[in-house]
LOSEMI-668151 format. One record per residue (C-alpha): residue number from 0; residue in one letter; chain; y, x, z. Coordinates in Angstrom, 1 decimal. Layout:
REM residues N
k:r:c:y:x:z
NUM:a:A:Y:X:Z
...
//
This chain:
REM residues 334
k:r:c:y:x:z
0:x:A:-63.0:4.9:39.2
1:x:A:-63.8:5.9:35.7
2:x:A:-64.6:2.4:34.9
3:x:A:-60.7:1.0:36.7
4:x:A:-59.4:3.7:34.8
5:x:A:-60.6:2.1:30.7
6:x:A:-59.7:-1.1:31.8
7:x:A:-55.8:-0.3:32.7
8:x:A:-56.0:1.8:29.4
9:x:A:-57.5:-1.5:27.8
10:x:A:-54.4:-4.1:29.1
11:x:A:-51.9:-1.6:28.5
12:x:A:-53.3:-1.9:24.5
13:x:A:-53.4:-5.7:24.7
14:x:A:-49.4:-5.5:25.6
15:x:A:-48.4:-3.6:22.1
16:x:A:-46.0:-5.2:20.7
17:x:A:-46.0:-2.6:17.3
18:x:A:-49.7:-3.5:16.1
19:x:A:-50.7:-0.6:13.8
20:x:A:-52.3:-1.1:10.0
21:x:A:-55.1:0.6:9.7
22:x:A:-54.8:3.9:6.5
23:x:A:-57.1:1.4:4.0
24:x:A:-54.8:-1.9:4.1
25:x:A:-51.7:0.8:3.0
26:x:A:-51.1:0.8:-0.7
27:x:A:-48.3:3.4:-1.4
28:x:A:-46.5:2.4:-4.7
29:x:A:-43.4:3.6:-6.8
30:x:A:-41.4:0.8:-5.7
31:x:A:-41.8:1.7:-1.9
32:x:A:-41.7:5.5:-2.4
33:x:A:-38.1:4.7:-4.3
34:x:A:-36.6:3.1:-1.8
35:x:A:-37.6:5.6:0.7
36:x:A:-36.0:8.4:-1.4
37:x:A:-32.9:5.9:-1.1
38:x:A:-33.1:5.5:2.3
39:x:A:-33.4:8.8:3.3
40:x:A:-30.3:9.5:1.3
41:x:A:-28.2:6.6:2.3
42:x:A:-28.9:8.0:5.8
43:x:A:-28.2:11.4:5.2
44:x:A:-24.6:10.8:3.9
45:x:A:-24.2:8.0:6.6
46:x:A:-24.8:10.7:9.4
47:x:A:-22.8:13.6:7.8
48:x:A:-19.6:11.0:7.7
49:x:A:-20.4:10.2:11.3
50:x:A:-20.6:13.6:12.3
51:x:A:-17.2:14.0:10.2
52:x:A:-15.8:11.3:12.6
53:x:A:-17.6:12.6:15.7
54:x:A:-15.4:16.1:15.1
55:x:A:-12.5:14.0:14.2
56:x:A:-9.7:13.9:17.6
57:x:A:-7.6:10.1:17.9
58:x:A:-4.8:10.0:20.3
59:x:A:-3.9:7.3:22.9
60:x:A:-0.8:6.3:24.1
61:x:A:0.6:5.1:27.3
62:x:A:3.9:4.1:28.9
63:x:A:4.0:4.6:32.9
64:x:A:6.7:4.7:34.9
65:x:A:9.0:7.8:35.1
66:x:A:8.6:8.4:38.6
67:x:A:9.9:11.9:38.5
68:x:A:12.5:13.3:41.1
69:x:A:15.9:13.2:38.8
70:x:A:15.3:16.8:37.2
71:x:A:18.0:18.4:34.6
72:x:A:16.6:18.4:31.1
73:x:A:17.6:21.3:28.4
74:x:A:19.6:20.4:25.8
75:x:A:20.7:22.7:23.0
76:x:A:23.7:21.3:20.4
77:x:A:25.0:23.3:17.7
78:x:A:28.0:21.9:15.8
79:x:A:30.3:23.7:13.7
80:x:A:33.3:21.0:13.2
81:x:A:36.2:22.5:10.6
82:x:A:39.7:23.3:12.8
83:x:A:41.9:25.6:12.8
84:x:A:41.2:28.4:14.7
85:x:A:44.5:28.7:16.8
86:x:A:43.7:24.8:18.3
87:x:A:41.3:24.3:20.9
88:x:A:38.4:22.1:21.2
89:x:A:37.4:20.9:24.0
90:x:A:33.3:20.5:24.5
91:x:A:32.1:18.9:27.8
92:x:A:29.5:16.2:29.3
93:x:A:30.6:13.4:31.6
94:x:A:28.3:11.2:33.4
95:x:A:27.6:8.6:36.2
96:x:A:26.8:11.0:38.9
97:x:A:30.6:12.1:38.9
98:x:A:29.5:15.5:38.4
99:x:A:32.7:18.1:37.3
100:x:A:32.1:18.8:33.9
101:x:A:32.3:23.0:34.4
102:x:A:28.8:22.0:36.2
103:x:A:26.6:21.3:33.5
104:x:A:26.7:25.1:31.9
105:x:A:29.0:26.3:29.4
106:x:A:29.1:26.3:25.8
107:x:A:30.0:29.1:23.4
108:x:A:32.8:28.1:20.6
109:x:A:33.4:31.0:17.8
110:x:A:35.1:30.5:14.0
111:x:A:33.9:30.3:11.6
112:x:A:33.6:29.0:7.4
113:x:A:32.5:25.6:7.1
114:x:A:31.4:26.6:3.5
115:x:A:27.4:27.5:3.8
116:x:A:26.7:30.4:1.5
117:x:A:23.2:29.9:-0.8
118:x:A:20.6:30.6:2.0
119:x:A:22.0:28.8:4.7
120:x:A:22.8:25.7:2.3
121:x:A:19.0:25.7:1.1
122:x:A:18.0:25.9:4.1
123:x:A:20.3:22.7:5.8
124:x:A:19.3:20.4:3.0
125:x:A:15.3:21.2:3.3
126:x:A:15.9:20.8:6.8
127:x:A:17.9:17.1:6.4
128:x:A:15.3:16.0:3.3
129:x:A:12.2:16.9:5.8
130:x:A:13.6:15.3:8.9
131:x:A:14.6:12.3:6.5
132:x:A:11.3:11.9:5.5
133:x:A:9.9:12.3:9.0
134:x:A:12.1:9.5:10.5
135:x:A:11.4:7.4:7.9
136:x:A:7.1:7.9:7.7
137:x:A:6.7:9.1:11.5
138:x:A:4.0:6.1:12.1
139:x:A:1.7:7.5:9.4
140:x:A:1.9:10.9:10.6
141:x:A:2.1:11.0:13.8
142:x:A:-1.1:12.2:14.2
143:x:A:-0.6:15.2:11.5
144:x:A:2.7:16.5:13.8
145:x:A:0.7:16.6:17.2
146:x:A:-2.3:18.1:15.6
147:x:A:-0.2:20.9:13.8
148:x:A:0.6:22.9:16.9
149:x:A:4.0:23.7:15.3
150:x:A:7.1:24.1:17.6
151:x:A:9.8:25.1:15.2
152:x:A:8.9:23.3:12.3
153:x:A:12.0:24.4:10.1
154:x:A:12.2:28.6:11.6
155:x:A:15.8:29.7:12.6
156:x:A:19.0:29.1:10.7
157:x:A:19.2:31.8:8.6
158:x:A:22.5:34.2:9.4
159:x:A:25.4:34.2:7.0
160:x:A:25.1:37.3:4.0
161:x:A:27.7:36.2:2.1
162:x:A:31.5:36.4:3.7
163:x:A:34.2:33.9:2.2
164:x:A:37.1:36.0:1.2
165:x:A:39.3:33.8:2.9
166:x:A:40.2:33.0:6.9
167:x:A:37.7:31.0:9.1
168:x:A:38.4:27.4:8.9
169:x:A:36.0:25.9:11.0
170:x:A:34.7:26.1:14.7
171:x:A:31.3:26.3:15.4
172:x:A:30.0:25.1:19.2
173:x:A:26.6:26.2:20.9
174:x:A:24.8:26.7:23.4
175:x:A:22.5:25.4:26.4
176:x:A:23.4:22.4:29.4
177:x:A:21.9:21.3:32.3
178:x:A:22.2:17.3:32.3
179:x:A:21.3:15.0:35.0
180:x:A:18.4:12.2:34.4
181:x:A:21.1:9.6:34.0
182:x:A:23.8:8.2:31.8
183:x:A:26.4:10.0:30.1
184:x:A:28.3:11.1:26.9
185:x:A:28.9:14.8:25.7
186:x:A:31.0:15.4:23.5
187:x:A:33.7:17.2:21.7
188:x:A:37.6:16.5:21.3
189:x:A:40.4:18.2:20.3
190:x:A:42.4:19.6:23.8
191:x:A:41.1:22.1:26.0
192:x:A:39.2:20.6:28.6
193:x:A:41.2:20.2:32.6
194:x:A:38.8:19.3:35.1
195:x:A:40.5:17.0:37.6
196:x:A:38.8:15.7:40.7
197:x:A:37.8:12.6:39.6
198:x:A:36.4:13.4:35.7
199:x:A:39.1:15.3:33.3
200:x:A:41.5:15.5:30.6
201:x:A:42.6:17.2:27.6
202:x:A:45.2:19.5:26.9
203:x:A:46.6:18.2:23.4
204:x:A:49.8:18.6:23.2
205:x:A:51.7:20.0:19.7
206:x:A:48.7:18.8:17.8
207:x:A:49.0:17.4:14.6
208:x:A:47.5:14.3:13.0
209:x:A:45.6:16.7:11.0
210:x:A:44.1:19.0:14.0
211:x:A:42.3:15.6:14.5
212:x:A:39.6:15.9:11.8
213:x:A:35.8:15.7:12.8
214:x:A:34.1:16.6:9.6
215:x:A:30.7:17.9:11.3
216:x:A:27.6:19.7:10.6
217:x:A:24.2:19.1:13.2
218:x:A:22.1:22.2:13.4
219:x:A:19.9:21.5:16.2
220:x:A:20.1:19.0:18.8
221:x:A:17.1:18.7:21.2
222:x:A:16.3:17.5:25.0
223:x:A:13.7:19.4:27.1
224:x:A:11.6:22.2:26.0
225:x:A:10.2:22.8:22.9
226:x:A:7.0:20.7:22.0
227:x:A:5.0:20.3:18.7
228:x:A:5.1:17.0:17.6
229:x:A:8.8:15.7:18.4
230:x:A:11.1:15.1:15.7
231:x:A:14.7:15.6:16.8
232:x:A:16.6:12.8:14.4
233:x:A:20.2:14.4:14.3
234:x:A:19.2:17.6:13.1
235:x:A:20.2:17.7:9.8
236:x:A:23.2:15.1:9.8
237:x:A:26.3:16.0:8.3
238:x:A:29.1:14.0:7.9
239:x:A:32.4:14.9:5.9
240:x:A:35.8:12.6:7.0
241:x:A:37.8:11.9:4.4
242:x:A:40.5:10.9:7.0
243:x:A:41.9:12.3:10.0
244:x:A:41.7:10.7:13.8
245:x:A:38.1:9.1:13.1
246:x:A:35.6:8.3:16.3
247:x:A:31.9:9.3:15.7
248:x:A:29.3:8.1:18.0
249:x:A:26.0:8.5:18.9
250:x:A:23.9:6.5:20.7
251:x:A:21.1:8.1:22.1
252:x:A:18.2:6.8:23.6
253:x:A:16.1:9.7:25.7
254:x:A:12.6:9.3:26.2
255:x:A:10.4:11.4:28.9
256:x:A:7.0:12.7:27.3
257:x:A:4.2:13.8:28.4
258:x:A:1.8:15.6:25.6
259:x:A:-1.7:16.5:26.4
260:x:A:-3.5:17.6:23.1
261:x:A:-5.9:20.6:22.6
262:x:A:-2.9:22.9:21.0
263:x:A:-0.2:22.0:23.9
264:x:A:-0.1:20.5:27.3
265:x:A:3.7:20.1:28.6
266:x:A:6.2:17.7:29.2
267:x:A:9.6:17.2:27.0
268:x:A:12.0:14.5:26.1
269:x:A:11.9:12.8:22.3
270:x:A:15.2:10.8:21.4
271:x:A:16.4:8.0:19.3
272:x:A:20.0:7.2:18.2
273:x:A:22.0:4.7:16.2
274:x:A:25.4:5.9:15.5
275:x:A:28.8:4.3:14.9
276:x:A:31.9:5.8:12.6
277:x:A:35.6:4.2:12.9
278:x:A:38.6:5.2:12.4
279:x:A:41.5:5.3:15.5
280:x:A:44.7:3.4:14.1
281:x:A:46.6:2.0:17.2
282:x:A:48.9:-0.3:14.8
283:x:A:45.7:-1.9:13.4
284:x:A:44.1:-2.5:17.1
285:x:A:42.0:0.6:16.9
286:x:A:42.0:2.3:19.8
287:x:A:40.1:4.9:21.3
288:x:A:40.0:8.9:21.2
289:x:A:39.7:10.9:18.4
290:x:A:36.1:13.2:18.1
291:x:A:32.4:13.5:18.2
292:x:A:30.4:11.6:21.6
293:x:A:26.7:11.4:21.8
294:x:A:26.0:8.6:24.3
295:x:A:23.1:8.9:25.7
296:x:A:21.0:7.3:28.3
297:x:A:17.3:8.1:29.7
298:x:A:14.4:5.9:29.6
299:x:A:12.7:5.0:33.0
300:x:A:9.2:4.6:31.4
301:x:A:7.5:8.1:30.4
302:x:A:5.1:8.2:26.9
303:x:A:1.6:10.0:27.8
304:x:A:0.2:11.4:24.7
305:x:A:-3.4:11.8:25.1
306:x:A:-5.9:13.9:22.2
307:x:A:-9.2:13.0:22.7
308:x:A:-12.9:12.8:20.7
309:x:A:-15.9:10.3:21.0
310:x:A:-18.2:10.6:23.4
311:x:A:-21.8:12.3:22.5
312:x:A:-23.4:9.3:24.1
313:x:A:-21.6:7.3:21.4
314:x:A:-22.4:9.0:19.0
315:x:A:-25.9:9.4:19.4
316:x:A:-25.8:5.9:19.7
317:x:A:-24.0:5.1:16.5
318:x:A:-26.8:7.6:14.8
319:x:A:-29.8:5.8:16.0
320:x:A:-27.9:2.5:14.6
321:x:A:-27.7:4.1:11.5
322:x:A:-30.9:5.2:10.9
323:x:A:-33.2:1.7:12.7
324:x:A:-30.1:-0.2:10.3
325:x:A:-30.8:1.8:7.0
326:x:A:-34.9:1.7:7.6
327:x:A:-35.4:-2.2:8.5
328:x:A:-32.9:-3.5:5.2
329:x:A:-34.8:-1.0:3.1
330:x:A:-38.1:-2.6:4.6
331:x:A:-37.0:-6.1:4.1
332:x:A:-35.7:-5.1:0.2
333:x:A:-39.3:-3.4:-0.3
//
C-alpha cells in the first residue's frame, strides 16, 4: 500500500507545471533586488487606490413605469407679488379631473413690503446664485447632492427685522395643496376666486390697469416631500414687470422619484420648467389673462436612484490582478 502510495505521490510531481530552481542556480543581484523594492511599492499604492475605490459608493439609475395608484403630491409655493392691499388676489389650482378648486387645500395670503431688508436680501440672492449654479452644473454633481444627506440645503427664510416706515405694498401667498397626479395649472390672478360648477371665475370688477401687475418673488416651490438631492429650479426667480397686464408662465414638467441611498430612502417628485413672459394687449392680438400660471404636468415613468459599492468578490479579484500584473512585467523587465 505503501509502495501505491509513492507512486501517486510520484505522477502527481511529474504534472507540475511551476518547476522549481534549485537555491545554487539563484544569483540575487542589485538589479533584481531594485526592481523588487519597485514592485512592492508600485503594488502597495496600486492597492491603497483600489481600496480608495472599493469604499467609494456610484449610483445607478433607472426609469420604470409609474405604476402608482394616482396619489396627491405636496406642494408648497410661496410668492409675494406687489398689490395693493385693498384688491384681492385670487390663488387656485385647476386641473383635468374637474376637481372644484376649494378642494385642493387653502392658501394663506397676508401683506406685506416687497422691499427685502439686508438679511433677507442676502439671503434670496445666495439662494438664486446657488440654485443657478446647480441648474447649470447638476450633471457633475449629482453625485455630491445625493451623498450630502442635506434636505434644506439653503435653511429657512430668515424673518423680516427691519420694518419699512411706510404701508405694505405687496401680497405675499403660501401655504400647502393637495394636487392630483395629473394635468393642471395653479396659479394666481387678480379677482377673488368664485367656484362655479363646472371650474370658476374671478371677481375683478373696479380694478384698474395698474392692480394688474405681476412683479414676483419665488421663495420655495417644491412637489412631494423633502429629499436630499433634488434641486427645486424656481426657487430663487424673481422677476420685476416693468409694465402692467403681463402673463407669466411656467411650464412644469414633474417627475416621480424614487431615492435609495445610505443617508435616505423615500420617494419625492423633482421638476423641470421652461417658462414664457408676454404682455396681454387685446388691440395688438394679445390675448389671454393677466397673472402668474405654473403649468404643470406629471411624468408616467418614475427615476430609481440607486447608491451602491463594488462587490468584495470584485475586489479581491481586481487585487490579485494587481499584484500577478505588477510581479510578471517586473519579471519580464528583470
Amino acid at each position: 500500500m505503501l509502495r501505491h502510495r509513492k507512486k501517486a505521490v510520484q505522477t502527481v510531481r511529474s504534472l507540475d507545471a511551476f518547476p522549481k530552481t534549485s537555491e545554487e542556480c539563484i544569483e540575487k543581484t542589485t538589479t533584481g533586488g531594485t526592481f523588487s523594492v519597485l514592485s512592492l511599492m508600485i503594488i502597495f499604492w496600486l492597492m491603497i487606490m483600489e481600496l480608495e475605490y472599493y469604499l467609494e459608493t456610484s449610483f445607478s439609475y433607472s426609469f420604470i413605469p409609474d405604476t402608482d395608484l394616482p396619489r396627491s403630491s405636496r406642494s408648497t409655493w410661496t410668492s409675494p407679488s406687489p398689490c395693493r392691499a385693498d384688491v384681492d388676489v385670487g390663488a387656485d389650482v385647476l386641473d383635468m379631473t374637474g376637481q372644484q378648486v376649494m378642494s385642493f387645500g387653502a392658501l394663506d395670503m397676508e401683506d406685506t413690503w416687497w422691499e427685502l431688508d439686508p438679511d433677507q436680501r442676502i439671503h434670496f440672492d445666495g439662494m438664486q446664485r446657488v440654485n443657478s449654479y446647480f441648474r447649470e452644473q447638476f450633471h457633475s454633481i449629482h453625485k455630491l447632492l445625493w451623498k450630502s444627506g442635506y434636505i434644506n440645503i439653503f435653511g429657512d427664510f430668515p424673518r423680516r427685522r427691519v420694518m419699512p416706515g411706510r404701508e405694505k405694498d405687496a401680497c405675499q401667498v403660501t401655504g400647502t395643496l393637495e394636487i392630483n397626479k395629473v394635468a393642471g395649472n395653479f396659479h394666481i390672478t387678480a379677482g377673488k376666486t368664485l367656484p362655479l360648477p363646472r371650474g370658476h371665475a374671478h371677481l375683478a370688477v373696479f380694478m384698474d390697469d395698474k392692480d394688474y401687475n405681476f412683479t414676483h418673488r419665488v421663495n420655495k416651490l417644491s412637489f412631494g416631500d423633502p429629499a436630499p438631492g433634488i434641486v427645486h429650479p424656481l426657487e430663487g426667480d424673481e422677476e420685476v414687470a416693468d409694465k402692467n397686464l403681463m402673463s407669466y408662465q411656467y411650464f412644469i414638467t414633474i417627475v416621480p422619484t424614487y431615492i435609495n441611498t445610505y443617508r435616505y430612502q423615500g420617494s419625492t417628485f423633482q421638476y423641470s420648467v421652461s417658462e414664457q413672459s408676454r404682455e396681454i394687449a387685446h388691440d395688438k392680438n394679445s390675448h389671454g389673462t393677466p397673472g402668474i400660471f405654473f403649468k404643470y404636468d406629471v411624468s408616467a415613468l418614475r427615476v430609481n436612484v440607486n447608491e451602491r459599492h463594488e462587490s468584495l468578490l470584485g475586489f479581491l479579484t481586481r487585487l490579485c490582478g494587481i499584484i500577478g500584473g505588477v510581479m510578471t512585467c517586473s519579471g519580464t523587465a528583470n
